[in-house]
Structure formats: structure tokens, C-alpha cells
N, CA, C and O of each residue as an XYZ file, in Angstrom:
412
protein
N      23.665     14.264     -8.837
C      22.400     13.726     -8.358
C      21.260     14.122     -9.290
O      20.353     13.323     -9.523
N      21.292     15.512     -9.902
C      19.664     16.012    -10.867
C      20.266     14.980    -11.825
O      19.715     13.895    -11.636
N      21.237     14.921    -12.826
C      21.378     14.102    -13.765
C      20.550     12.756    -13.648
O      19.834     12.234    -14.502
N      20.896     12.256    -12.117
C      20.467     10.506    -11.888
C      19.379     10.401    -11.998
O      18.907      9.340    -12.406
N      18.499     11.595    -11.633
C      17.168     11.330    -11.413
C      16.625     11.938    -12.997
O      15.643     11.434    -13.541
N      17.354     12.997    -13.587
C      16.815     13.238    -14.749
C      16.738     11.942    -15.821
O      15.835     11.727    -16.629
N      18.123     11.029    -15.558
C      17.847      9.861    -16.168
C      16.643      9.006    -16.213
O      16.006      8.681    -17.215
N      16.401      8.653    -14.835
C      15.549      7.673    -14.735
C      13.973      8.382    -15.173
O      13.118      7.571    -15.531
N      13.651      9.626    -15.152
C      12.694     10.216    -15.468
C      12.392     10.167    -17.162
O      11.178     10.154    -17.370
N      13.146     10.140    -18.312
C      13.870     10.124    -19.348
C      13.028      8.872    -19.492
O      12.032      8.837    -20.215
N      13.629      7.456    -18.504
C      12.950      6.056    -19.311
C      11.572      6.263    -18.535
O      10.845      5.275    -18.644
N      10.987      7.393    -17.714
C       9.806      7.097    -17.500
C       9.603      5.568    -16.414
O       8.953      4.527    -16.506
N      10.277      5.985    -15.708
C      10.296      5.221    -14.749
C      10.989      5.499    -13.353
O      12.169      5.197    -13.537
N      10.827      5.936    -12.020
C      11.148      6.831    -10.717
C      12.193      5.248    -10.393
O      13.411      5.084    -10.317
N      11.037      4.315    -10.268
C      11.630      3.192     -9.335
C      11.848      2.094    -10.402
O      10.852      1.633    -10.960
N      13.530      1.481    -10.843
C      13.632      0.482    -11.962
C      13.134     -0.809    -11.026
O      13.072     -0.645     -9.808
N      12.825     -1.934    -11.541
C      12.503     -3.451    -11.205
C      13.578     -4.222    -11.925
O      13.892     -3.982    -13.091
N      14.138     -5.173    -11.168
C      14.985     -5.957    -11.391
C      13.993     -7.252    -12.808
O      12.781     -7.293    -13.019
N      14.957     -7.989    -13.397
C      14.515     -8.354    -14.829
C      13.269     -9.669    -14.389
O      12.280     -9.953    -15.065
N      13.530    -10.070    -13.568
C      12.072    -10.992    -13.751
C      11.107    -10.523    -13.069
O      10.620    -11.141    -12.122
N      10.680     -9.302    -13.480
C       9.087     -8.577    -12.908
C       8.627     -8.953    -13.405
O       8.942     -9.300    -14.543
N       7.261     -9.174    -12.697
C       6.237     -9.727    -13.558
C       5.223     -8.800    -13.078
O       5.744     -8.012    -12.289
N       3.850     -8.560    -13.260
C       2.563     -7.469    -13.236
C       1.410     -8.103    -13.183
O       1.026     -9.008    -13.925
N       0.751     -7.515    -12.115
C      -0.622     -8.221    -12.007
C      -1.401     -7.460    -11.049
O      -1.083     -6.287    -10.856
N      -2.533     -8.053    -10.323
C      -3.217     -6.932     -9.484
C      -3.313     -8.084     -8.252
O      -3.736     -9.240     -8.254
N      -2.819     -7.371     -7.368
C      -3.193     -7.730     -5.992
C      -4.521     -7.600     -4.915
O      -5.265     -6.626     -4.808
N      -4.582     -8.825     -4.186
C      -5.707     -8.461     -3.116
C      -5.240     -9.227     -1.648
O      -5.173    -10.454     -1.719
N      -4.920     -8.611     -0.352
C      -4.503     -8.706      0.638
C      -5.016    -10.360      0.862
O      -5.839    -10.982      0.190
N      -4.507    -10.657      1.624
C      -5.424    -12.456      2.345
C      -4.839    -12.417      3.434
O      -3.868    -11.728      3.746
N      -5.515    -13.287      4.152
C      -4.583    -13.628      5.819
C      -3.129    -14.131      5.052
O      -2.834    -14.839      4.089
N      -2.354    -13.252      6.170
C      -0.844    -13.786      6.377
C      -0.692    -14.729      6.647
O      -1.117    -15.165      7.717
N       0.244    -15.731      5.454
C       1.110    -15.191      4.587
C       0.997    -15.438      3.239
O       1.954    -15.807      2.558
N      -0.458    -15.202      2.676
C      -0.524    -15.446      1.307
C      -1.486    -13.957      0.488
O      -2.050    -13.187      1.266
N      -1.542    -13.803     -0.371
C      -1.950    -12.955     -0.924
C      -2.661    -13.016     -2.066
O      -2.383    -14.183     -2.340
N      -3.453    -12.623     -3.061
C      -4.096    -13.085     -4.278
C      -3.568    -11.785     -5.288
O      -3.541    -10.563     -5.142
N      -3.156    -12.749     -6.416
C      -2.349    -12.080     -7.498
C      -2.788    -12.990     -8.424
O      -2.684    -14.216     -8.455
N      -3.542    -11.823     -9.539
C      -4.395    -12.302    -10.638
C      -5.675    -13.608    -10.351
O      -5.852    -14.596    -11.063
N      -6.478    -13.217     -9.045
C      -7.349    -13.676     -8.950
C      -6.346    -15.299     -8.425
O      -7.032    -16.238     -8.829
N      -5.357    -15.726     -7.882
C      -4.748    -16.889     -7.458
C      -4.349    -16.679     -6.373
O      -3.489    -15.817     -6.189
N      -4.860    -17.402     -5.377
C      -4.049    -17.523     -3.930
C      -2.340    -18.020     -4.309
O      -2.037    -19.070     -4.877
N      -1.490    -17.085     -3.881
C      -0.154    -17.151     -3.629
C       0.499    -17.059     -2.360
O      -0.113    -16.462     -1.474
N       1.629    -17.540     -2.102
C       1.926    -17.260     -0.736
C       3.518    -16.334     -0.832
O       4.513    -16.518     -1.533
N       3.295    -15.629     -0.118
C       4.862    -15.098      0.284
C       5.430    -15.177      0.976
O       5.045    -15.020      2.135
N       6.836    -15.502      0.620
C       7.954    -16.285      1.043
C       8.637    -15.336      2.569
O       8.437    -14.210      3.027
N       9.110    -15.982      2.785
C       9.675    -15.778      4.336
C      10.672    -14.793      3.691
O      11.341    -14.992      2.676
N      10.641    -13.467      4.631
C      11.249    -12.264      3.974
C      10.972    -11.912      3.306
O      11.870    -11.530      2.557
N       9.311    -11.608      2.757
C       9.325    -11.253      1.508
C       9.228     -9.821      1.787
O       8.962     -9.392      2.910
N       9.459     -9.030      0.699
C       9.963     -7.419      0.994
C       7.928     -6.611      0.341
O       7.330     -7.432     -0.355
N       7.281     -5.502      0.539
C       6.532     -5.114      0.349
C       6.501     -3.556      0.041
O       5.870     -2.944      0.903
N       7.030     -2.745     -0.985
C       7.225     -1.450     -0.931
C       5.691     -0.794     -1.604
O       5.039     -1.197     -2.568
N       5.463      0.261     -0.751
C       4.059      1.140     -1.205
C       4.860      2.245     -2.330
O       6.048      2.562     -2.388
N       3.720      2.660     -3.152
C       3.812      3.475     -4.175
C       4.732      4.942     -3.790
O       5.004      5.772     -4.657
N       5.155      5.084     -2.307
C       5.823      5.957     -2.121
C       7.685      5.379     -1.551
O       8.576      5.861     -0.852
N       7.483      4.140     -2.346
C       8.647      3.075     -2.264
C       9.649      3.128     -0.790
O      10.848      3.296     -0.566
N       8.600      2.918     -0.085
C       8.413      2.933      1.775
C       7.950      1.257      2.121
O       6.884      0.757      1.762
N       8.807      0.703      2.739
C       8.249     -0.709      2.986
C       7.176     -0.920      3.642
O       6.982     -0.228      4.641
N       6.170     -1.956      3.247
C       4.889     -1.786      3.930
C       4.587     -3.315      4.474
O       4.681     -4.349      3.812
N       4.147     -3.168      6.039
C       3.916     -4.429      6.259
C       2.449     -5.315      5.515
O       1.503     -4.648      5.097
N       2.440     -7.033      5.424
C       1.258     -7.430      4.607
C       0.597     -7.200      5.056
O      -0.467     -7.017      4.465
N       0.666     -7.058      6.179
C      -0.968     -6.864      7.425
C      -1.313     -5.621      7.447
O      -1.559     -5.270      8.601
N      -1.435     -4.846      6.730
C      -1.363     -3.417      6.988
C      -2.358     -3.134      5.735
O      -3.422     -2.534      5.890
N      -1.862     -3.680      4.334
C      -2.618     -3.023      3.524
C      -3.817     -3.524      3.033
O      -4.225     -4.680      2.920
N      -4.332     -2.400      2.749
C      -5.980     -2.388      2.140
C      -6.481     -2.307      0.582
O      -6.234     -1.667     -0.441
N      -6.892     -2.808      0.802
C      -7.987     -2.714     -1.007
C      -7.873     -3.583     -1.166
O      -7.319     -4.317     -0.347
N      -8.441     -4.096     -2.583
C      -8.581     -4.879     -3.718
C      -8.020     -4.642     -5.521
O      -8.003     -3.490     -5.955
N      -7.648     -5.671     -6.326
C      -7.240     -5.254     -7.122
C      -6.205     -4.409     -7.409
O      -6.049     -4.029     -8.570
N      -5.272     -3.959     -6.294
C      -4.398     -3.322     -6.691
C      -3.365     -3.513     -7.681
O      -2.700     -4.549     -7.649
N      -3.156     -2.626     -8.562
C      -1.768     -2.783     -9.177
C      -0.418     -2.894     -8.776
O      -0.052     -1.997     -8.017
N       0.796     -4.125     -9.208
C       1.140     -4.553     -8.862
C       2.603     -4.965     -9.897
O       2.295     -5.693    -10.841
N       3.873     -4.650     -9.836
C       4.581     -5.498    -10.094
C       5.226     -6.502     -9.325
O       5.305     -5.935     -8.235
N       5.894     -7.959     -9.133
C       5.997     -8.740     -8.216
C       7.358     -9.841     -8.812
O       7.555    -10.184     -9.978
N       7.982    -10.136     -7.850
C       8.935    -11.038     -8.442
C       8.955    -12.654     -7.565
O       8.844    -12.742     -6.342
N       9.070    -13.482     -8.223
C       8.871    -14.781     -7.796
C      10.225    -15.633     -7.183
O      11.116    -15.708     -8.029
N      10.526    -16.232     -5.995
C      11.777    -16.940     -5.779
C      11.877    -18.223     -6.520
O      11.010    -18.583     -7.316
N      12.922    -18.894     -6.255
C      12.838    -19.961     -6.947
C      12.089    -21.110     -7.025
O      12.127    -21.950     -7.924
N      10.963    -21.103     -5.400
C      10.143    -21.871     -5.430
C       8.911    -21.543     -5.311
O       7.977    -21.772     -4.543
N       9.176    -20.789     -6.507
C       7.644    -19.820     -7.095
C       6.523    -19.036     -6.027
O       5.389    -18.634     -6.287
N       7.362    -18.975     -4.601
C       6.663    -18.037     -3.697
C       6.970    -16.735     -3.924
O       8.074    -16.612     -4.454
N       6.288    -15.531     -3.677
C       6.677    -13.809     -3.887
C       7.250    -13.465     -2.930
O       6.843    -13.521     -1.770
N       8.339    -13.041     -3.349
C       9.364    -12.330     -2.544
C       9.793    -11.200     -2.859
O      10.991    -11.030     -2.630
N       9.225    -10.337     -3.317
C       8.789     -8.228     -3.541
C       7.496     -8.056     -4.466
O       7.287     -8.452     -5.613
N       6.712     -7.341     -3.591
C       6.160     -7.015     -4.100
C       6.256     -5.276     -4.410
O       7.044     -4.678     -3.678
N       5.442     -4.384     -5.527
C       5.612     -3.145     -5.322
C       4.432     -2.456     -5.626
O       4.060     -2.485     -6.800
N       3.653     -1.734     -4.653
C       2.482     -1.230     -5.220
C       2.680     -0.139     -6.411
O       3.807      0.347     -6.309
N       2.324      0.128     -6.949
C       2.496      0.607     -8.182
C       1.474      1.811     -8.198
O       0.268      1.701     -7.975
N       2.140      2.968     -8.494
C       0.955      4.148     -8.700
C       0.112      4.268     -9.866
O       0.459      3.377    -10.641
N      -0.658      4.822    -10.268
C      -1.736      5.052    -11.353
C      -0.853      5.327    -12.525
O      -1.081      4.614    -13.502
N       0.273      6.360    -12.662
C       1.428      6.454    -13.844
C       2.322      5.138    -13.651
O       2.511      4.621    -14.752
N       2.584      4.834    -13.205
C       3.641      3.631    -13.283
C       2.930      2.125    -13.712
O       3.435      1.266    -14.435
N       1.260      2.075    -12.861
C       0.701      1.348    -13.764
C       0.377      1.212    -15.314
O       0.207      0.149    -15.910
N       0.306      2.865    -16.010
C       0.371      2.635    -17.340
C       1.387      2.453    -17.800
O       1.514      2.591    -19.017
N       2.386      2.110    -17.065
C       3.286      1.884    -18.384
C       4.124      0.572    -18.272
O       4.514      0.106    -17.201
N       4.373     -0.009    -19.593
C       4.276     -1.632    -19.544
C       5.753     -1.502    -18.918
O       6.602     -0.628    -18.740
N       5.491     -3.444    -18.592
C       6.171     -3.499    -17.298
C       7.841     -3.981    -17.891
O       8.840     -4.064    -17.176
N       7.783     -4.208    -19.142
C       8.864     -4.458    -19.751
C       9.722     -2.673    -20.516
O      10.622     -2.450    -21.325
N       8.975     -1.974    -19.842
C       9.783     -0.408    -19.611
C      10.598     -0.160    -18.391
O      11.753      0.263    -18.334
N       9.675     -0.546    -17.279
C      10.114     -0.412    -16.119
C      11.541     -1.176    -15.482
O      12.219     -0.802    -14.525
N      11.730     -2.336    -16.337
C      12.895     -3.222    -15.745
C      14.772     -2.126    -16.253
O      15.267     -1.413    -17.126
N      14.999     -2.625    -15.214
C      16.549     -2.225    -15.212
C      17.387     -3.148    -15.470
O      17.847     -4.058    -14.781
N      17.616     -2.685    -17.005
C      18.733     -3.779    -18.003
C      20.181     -4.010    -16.958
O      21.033     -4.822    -17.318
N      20.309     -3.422    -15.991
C      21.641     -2.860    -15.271
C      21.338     -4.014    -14.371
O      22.478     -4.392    -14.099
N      20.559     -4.774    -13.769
C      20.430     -4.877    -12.383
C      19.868     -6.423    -12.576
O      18.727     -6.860    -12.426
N      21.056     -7.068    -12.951
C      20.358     -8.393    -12.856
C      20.543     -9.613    -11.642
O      19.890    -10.654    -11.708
């Protein structure tokens, strides 16, 4: 188990993202849409929401503006995970964070 986690610490990254992450900043909207990069988007039925302590979070729940954000799109370009992203995980680009393993 220290090894697994010493790994993932190594690429500088706690929590990997599957390969089509994409990054942007979020701002809450009435359910069920959300604004990502200043664009009303909507999220898809089931869409999953994990907080920076990678704890699922309902949409109705969270607060702010601008948050940082990686996010993955379904096939009919609605968001279906989003992940709030902490202040270290925001610096670092988002093509670090993906897991070559996990497609």
C-alpha cells in the first residue's frame, strides 16, 4: 500500500483522471446545468461530482465561483464528472494528471 501511494505521489498527482479530462473553472447554476469556462453546460443524468477531498458532492450543495476544475464530457457533450480540484492539483497541467492506465 506505501509503495501505491508513494507512486502516485512521484507523478505528482493523489487522484489520476481518466484520458479525456479536460480543465476549466466552474460556477454552480440551477440544477442541472452548470457554467464551465464562462458557458452554460448541462450535466448529464448521473453525473458524478467529487470535492477536493475526492468525497462525492451533491450539485446543489456547492458554493463559489470560478472554481477549478477538471471535467469529462459524455458522448453527447453533456458533463458527466466533475472534480474540484485543490490549489496544488490546480497547478499542475492537466495532461500530468491523466492515467495512461485507465482508459
Amino acid at each position: 500500500m506505501t509503495l501505491l501511494l508513494a507512486g502516485a505521489a512521484a507523478y505528482g498527482a493523489d487522484r489520476p483522471f481518466p484520458a479525456p479530462t479536460k480543465r476549466g473553472t466552474m460556477t454552480p447554476a440551477p440544477f442541472p446545468e452548470i457554467v464551465i469556462d464562462g458557458k452554460l453546460r448541462r450535466l448529464s443524468p448521473g453525473a458524478r461530482i467529487w470535492n477536493q477531498d475526492n468525497l462525492i458532492e451533491m450539485a446543489t450543495a456547492i458554493r463559489g465561483s470560478n472554481l477549478a476544475v477538471n471535467y469529462t464530457e459524455n458522448f453527447q457533450g453533456d458533463i458527466d464528472r466533475v472534480w474540484l480540484l485543490t490549489p496544488e492539483e490546480a497547478r499542475v497541467p492537466v495532461a500530468k494528471q491523466i492515467n495512461t492506465l485507465q482508459q
